[in-house]
OpenMM code with the backbone's topology and positions (N, CA, C; nanometers):
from openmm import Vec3, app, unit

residues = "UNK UNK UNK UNK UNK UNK UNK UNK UNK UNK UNK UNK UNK UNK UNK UNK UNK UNK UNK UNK UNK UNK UNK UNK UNK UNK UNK UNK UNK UNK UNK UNK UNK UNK UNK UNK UNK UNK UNK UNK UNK UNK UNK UNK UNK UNK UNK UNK UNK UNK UNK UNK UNK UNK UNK UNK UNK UNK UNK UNK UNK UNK UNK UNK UNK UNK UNK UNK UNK UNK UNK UNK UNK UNK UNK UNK UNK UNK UNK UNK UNK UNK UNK UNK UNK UNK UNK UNK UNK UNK UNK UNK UNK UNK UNK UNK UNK UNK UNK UNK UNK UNK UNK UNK UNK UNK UNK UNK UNK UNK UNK UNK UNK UNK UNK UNK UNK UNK UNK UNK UNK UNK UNK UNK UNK UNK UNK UNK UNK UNK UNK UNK UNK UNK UNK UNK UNK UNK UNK UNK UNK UNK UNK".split()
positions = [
    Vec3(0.0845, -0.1171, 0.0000),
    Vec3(0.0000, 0.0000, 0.0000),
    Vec3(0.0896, 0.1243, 0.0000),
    Vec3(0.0684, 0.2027, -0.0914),
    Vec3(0.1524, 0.3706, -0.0840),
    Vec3(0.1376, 0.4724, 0.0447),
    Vec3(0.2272, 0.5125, 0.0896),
    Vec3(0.2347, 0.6059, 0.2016),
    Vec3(0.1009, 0.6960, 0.1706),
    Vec3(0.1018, 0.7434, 0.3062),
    Vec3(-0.0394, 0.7947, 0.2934),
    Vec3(0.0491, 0.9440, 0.2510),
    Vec3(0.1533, 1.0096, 0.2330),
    Vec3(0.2016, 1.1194, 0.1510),
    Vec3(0.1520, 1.1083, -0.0276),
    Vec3(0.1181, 0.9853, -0.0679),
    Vec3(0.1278, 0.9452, -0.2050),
    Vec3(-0.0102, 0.9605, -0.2421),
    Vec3(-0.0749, 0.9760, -0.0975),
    Vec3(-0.2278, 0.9058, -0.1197),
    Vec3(-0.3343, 1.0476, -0.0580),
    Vec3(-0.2953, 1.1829, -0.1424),
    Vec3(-0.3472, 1.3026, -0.0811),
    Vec3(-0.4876, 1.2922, -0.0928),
    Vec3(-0.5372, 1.2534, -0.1887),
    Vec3(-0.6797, 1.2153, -0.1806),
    Vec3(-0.7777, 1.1834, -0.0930),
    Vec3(-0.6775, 1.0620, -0.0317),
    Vec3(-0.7553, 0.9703, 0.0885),
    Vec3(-0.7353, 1.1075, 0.2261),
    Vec3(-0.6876, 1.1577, 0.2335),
    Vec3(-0.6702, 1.2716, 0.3510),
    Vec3(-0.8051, 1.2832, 0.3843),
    Vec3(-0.8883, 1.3488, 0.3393),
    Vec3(-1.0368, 1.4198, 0.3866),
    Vec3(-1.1047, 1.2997, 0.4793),
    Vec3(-1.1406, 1.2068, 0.3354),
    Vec3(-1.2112, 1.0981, 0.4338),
    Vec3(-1.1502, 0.9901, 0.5467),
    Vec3(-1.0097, 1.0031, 0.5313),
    Vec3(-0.9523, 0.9882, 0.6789),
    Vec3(-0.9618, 1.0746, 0.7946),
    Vec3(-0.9694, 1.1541, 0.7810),
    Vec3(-0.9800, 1.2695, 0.8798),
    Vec3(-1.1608, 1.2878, 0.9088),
    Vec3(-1.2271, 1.2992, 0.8261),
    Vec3(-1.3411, 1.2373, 0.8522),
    Vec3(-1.3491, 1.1114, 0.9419),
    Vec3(-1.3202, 0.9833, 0.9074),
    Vec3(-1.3467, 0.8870, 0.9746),
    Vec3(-1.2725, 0.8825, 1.0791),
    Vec3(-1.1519, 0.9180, 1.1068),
    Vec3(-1.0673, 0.8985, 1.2540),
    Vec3(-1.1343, 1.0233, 1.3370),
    Vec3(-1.2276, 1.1071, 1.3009),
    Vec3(-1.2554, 1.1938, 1.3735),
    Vec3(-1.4135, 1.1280, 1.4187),
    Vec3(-1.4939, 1.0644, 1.3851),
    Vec3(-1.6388, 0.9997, 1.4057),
    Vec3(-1.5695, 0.8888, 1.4890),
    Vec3(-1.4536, 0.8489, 1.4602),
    Vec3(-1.3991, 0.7494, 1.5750),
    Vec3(-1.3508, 0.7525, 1.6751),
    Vec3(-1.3312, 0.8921, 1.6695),
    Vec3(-1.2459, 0.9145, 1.8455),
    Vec3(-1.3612, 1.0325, 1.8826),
    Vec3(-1.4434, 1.0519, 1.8502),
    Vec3(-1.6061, 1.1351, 1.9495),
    Vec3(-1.6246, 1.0669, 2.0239),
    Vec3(-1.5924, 0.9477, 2.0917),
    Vec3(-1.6231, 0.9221, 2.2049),
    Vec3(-1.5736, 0.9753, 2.3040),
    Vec3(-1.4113, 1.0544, 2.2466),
    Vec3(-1.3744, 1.1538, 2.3222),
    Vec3(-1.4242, 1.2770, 2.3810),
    Vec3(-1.5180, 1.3111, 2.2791),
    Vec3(-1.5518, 1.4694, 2.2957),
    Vec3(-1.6818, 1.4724, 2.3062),
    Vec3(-1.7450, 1.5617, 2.3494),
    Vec3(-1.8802, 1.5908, 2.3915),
    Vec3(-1.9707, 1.5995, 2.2194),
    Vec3(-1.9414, 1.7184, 2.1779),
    Vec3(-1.9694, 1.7424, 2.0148),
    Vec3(-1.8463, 1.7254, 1.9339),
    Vec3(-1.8927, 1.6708, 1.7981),
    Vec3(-1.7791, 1.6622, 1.7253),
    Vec3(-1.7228, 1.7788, 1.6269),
    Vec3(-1.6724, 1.9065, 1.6342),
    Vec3(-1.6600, 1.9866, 1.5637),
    Vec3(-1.6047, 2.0232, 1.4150),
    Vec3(-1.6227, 2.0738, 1.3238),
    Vec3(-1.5800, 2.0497, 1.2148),
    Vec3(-1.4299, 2.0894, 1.1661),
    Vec3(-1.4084, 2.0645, 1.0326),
    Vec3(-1.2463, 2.1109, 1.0037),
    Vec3(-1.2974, 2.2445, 0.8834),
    Vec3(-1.2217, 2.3562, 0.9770),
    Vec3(-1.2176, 2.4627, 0.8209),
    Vec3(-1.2041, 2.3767, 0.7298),
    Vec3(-1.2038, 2.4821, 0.5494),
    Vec3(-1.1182, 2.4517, 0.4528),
    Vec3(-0.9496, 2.4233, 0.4876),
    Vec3(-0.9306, 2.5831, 0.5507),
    Vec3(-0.7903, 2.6032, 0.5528),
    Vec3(-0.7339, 2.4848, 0.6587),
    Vec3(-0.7785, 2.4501, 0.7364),
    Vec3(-0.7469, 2.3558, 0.8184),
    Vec3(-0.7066, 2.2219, 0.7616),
    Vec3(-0.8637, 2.2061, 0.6707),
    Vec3(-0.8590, 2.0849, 0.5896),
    Vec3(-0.7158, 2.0642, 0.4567),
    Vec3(-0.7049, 2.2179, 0.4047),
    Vec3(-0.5737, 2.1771, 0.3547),
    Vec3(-0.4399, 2.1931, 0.3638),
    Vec3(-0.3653, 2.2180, 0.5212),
    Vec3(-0.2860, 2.1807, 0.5950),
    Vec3(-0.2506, 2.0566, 0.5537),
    Vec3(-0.3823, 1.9884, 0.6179),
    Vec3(-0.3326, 1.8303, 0.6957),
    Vec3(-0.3092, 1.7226, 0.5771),
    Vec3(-0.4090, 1.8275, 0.4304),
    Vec3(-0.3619, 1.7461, 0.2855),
    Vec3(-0.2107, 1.7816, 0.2104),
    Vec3(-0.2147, 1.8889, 0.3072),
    Vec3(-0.0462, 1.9421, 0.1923),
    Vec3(0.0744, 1.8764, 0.3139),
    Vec3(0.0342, 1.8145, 0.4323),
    Vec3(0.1546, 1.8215, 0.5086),
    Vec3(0.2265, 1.7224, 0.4450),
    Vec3(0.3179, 1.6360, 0.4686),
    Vec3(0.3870, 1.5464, 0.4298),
    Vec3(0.3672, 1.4093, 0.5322),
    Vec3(0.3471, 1.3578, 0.6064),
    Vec3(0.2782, 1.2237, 0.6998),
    Vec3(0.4030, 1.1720, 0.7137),
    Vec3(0.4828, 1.2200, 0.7265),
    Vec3(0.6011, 1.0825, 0.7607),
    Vec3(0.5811, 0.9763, 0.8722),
    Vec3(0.4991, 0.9935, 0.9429),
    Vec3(0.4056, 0.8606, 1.0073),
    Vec3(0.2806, 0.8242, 0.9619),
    Vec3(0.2687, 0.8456, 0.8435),
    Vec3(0.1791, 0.7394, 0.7699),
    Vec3(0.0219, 0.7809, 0.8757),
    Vec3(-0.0709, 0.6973, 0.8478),
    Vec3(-0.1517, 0.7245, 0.9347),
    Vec3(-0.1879, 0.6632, 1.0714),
    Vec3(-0.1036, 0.6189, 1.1200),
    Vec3(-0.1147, 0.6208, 1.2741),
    Vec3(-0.1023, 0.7735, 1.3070),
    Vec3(0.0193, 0.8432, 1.2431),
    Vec3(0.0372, 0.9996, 1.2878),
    Vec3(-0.0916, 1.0656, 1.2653),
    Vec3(-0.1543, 1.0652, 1.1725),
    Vec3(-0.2994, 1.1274, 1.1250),
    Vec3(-0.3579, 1.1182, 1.2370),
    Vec3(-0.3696, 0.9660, 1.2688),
    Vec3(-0.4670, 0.9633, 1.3985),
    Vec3(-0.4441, 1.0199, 1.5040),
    Vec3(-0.3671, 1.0103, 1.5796),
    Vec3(-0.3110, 1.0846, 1.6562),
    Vec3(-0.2841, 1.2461, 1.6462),
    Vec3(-0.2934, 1.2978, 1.5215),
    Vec3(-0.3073, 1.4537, 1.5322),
    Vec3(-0.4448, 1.4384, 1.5535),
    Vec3(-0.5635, 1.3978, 1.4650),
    Vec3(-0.6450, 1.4401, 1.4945),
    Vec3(-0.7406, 1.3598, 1.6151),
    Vec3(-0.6661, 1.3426, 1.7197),
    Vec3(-0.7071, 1.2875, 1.8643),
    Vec3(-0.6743, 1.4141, 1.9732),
    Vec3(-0.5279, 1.4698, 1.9131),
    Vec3(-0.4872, 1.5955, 1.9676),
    Vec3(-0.5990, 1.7248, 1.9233),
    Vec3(-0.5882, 1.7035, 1.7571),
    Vec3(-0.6850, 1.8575, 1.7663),
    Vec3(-0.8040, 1.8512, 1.8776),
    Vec3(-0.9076, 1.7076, 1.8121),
    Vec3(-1.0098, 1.7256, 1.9531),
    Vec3(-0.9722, 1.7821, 2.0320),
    Vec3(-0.9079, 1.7647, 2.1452),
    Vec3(-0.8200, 1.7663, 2.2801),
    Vec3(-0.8326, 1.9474, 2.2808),
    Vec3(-0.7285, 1.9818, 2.2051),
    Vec3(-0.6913, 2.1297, 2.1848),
    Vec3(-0.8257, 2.2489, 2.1166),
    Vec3(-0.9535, 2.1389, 2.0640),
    Vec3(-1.0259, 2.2373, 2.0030),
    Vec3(-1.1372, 2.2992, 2.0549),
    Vec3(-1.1828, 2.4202, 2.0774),
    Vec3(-1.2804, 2.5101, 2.2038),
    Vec3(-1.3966, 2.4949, 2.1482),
    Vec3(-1.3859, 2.5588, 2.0083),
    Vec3(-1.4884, 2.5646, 1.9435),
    Vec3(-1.5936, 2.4616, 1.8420),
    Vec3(-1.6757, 2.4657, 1.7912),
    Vec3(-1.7278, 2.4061, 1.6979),
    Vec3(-1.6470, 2.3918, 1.5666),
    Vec3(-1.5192, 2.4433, 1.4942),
    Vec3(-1.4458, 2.4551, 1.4107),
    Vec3(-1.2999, 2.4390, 1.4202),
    Vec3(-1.2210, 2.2923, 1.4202),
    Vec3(-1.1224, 2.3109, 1.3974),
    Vec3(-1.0494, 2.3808, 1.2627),
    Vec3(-0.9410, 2.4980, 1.3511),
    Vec3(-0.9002, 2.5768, 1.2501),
    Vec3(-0.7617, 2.5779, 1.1984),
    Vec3(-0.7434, 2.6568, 1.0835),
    Vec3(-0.5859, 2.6435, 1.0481),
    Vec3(-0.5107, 2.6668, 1.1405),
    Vec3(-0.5324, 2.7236, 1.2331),
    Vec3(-0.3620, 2.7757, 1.3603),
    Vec3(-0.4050, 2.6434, 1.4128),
    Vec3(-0.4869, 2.5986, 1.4617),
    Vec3(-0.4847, 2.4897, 1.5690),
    Vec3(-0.4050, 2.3748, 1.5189),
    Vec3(-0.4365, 2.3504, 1.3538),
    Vec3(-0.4071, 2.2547, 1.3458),
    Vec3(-0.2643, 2.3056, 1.2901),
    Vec3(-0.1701, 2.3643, 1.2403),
    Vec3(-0.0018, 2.4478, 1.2568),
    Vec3(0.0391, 2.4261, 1.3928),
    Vec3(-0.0382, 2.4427, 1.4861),
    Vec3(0.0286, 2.4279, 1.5850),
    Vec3(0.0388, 2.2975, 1.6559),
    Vec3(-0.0394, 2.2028, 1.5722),
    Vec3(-0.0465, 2.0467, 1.6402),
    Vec3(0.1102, 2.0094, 1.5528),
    Vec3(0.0513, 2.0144, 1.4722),
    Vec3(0.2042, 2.0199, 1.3183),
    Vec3(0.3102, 2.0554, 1.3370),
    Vec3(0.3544, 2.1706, 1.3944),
    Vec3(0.4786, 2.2332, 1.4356),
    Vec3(0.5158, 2.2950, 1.3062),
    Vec3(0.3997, 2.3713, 1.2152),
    Vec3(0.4364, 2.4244, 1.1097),
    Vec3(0.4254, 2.5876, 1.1803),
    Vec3(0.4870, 2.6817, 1.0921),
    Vec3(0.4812, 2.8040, 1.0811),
    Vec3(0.3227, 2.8134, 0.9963),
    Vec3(0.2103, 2.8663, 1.1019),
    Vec3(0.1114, 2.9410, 0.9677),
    Vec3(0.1134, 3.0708, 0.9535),
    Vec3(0.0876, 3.1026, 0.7606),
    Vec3(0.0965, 3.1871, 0.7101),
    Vec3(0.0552, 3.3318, 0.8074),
    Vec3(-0.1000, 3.3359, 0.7744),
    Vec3(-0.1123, 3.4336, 0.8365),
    Vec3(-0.2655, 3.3329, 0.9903),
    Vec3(-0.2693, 3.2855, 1.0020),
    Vec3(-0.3218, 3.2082, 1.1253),
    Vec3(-0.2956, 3.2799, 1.2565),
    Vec3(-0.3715, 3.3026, 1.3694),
    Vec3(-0.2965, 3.3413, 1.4969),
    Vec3(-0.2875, 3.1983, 1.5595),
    Vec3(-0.1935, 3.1795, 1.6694),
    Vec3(-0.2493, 3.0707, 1.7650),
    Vec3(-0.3350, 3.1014, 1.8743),
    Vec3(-0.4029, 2.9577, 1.8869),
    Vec3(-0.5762, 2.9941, 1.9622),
    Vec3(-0.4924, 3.0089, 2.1476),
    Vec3(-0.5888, 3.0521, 2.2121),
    Vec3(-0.5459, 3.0683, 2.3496),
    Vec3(-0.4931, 2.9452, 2.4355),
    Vec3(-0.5578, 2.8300, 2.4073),
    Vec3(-0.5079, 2.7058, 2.4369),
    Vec3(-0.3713, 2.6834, 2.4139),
    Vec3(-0.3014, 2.7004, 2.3254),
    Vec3(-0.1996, 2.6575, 2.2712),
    Vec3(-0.0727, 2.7798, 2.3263),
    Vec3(-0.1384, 2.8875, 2.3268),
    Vec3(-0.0444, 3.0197, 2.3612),
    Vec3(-0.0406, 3.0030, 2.5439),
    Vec3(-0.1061, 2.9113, 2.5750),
    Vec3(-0.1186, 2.9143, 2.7497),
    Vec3(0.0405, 2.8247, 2.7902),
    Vec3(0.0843, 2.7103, 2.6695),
    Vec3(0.2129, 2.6527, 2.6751),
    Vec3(0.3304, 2.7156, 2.6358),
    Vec3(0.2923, 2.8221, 2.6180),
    Vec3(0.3826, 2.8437, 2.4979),
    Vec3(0.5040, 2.9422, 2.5841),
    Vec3(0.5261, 2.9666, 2.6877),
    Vec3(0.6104, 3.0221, 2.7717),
    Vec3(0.7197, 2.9452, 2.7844),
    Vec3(0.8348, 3.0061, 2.8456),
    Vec3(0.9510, 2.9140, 2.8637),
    Vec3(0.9644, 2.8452, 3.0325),
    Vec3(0.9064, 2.6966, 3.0299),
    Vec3(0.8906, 2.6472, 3.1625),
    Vec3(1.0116, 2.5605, 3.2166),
    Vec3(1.0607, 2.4820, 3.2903),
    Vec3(1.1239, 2.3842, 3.3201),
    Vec3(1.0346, 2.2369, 3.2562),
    Vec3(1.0834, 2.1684, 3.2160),
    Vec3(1.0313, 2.0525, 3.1253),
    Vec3(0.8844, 1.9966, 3.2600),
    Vec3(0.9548, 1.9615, 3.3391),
    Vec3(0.8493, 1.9191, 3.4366),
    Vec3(0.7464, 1.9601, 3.4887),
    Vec3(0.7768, 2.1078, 3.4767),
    Vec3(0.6296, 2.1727, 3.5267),
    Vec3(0.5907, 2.2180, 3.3989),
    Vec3(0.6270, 2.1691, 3.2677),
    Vec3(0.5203, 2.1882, 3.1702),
    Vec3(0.4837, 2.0656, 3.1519),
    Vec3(0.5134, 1.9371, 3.1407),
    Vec3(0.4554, 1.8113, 3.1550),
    Vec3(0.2992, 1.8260, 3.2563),
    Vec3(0.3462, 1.8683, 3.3625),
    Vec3(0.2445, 1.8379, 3.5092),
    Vec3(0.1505, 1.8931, 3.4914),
    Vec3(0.1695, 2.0641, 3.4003),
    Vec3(0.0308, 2.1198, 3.3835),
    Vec3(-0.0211, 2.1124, 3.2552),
    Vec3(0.0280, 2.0486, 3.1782),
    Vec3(0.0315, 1.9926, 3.0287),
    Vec3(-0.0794, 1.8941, 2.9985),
    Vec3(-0.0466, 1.7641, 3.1075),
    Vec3(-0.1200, 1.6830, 3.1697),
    Vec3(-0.2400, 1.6888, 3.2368),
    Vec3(-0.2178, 1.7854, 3.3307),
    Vec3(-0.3338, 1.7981, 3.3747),
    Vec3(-0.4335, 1.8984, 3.3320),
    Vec3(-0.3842, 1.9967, 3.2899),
    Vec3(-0.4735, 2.0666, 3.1333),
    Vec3(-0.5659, 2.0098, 3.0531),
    Vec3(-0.5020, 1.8568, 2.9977),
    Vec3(-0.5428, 1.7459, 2.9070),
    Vec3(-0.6792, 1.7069, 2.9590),
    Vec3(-0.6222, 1.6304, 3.0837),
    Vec3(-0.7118, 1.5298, 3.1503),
    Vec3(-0.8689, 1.6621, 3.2238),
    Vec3(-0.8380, 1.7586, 3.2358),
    Vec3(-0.8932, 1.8705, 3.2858),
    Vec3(-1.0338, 1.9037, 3.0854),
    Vec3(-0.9352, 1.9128, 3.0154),
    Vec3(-1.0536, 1.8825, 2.9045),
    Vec3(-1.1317, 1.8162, 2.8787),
    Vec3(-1.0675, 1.6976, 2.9401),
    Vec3(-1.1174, 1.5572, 2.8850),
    Vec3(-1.2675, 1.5427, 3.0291),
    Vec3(-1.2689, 1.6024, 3.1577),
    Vec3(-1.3045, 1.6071, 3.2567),
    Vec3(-1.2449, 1.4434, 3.3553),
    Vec3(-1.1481, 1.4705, 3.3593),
    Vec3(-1.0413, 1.3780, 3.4193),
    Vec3(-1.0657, 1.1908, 3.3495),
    Vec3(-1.1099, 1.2294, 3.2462),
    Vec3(-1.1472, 1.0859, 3.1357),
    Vec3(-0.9725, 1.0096, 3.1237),
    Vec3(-0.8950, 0.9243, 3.2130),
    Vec3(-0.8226, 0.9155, 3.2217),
    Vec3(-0.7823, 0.8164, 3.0645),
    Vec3(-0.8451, 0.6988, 3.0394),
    Vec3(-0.8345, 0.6736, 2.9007),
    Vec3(-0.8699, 0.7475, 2.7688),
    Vec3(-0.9093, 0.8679, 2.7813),
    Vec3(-0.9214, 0.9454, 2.6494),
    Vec3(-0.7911, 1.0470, 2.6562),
    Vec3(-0.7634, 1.0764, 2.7979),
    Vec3(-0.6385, 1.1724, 2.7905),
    Vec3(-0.5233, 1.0976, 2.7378),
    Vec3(-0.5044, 0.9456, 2.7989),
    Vec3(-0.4290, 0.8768, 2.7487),
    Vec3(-0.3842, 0.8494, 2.6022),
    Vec3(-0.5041, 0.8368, 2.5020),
    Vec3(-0.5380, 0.8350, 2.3687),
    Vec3(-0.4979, 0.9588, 2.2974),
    Vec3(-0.5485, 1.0647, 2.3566),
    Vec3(-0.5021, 1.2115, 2.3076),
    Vec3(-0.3544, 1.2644, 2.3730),
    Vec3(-0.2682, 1.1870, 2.4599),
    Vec3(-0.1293, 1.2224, 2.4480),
    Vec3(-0.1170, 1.1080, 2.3853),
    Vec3(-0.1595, 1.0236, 2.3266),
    Vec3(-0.0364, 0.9137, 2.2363),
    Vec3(0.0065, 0.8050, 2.3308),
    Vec3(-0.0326, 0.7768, 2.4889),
    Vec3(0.0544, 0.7050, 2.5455),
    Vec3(-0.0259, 0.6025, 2.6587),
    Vec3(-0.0196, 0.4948, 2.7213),
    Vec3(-0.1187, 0.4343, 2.7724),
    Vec3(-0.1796, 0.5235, 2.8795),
    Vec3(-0.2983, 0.4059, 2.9458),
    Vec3(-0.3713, 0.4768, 3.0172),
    Vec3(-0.2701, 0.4570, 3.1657),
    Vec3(-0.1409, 0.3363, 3.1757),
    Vec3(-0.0413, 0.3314, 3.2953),
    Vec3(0.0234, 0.4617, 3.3020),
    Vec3(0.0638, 0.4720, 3.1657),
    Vec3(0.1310, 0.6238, 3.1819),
    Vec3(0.1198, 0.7188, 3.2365),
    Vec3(-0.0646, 0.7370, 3.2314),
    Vec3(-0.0791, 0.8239, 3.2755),
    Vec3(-0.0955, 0.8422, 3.4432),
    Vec3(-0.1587, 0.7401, 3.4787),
    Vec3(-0.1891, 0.6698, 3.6217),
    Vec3(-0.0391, 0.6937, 3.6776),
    Vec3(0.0887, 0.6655, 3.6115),
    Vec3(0.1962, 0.6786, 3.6929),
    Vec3(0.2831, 0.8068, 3.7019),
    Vec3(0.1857, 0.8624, 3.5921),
    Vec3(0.2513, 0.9895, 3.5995),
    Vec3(0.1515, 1.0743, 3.7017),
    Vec3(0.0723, 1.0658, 3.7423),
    Vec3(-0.0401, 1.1096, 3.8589),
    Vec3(0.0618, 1.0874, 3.9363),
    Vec3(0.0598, 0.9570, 3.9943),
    Vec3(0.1411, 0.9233, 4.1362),
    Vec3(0.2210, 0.9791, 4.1577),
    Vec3(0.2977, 0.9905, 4.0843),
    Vec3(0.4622, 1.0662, 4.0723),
    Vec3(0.4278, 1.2043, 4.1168),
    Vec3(0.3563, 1.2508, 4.0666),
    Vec3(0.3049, 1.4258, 4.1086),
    Vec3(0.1875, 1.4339, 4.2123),
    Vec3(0.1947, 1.3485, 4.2271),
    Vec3(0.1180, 1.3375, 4.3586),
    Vec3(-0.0136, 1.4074, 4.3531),
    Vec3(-0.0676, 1.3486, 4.1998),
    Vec3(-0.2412, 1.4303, 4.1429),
    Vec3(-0.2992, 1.3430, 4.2078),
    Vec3(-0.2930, 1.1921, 4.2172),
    Vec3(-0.3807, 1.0662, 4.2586),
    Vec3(-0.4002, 1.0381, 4.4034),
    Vec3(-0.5256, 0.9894, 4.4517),
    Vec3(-0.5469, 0.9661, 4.5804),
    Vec3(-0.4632, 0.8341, 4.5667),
] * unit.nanometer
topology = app.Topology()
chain = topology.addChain("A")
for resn in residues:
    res = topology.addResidue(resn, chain)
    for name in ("N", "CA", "C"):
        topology.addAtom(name, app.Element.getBySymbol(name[0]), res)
């Protein structure tokens, strides 16, 4: 099967379907601008689509409104957008912290969206649901 870089086509209705698949995350499922929508077709996927999925598990996560937009999704990307601002969510990290206390409130930011949904926060950082459980303990979030 061709990298999903080869396969710009299939973009939309992937992003469509990995997004009706991870609403179990989110309360409403909000839509993708255009401009948003052609980001995620012009980016390049060098993780194929597991990465797809996983951005768009993050946008949920990161998105306020009814419209995921072009900055939100530049800033999941780590692209420069043109003329895009970044949304307030994203500008709340964006200070220069010590690694750990941006993890701790990073984390708990997440799980704080999610309303402490410890397997969806898990899903939307990319990493199990132990991870996260041990990263509680460690910071001493968990009873």
């Amino acid at each position: 099967m061709p990298a999903l870089r080869e396969r710009r086509e299939d973009i939309p209705l992937l992003v469509d379907y990995l997004m009706r698949r991870a609403a179990s995350h989110v309360t409403r499922l909000p839509r993708v601008s255009p401009p948003a929508l052609s980001r995620l077709v012009d980016y390049p996927w060098p993780g194929n689509v597991r990465e797809l999925r996983n951005v768009i598990e993050r946008l949920l996560v990161f998105n306020d409104g009814e419209t995921i937009d072009e900055a939100t999704v530049c800033s999941i990307l780590s692209i420069p957008p043109e003329k895009a601002s970044i949304p307030a969510a994203q500008r709340a990290f964006s200070a220069i912290t010590p690694l750990e206390d941006f993890e701790r409130d990073y984390i708990v930011w997440v799980l704080d969206k999610l309303d402490g949904n410890v397997s969806a926060a898990a899903a939307a950082l990319g990493v199990s649901r132990s991870t996260v459980y041990r990263f509680l303990r460690a910071a001493q979030l968990a009873g």
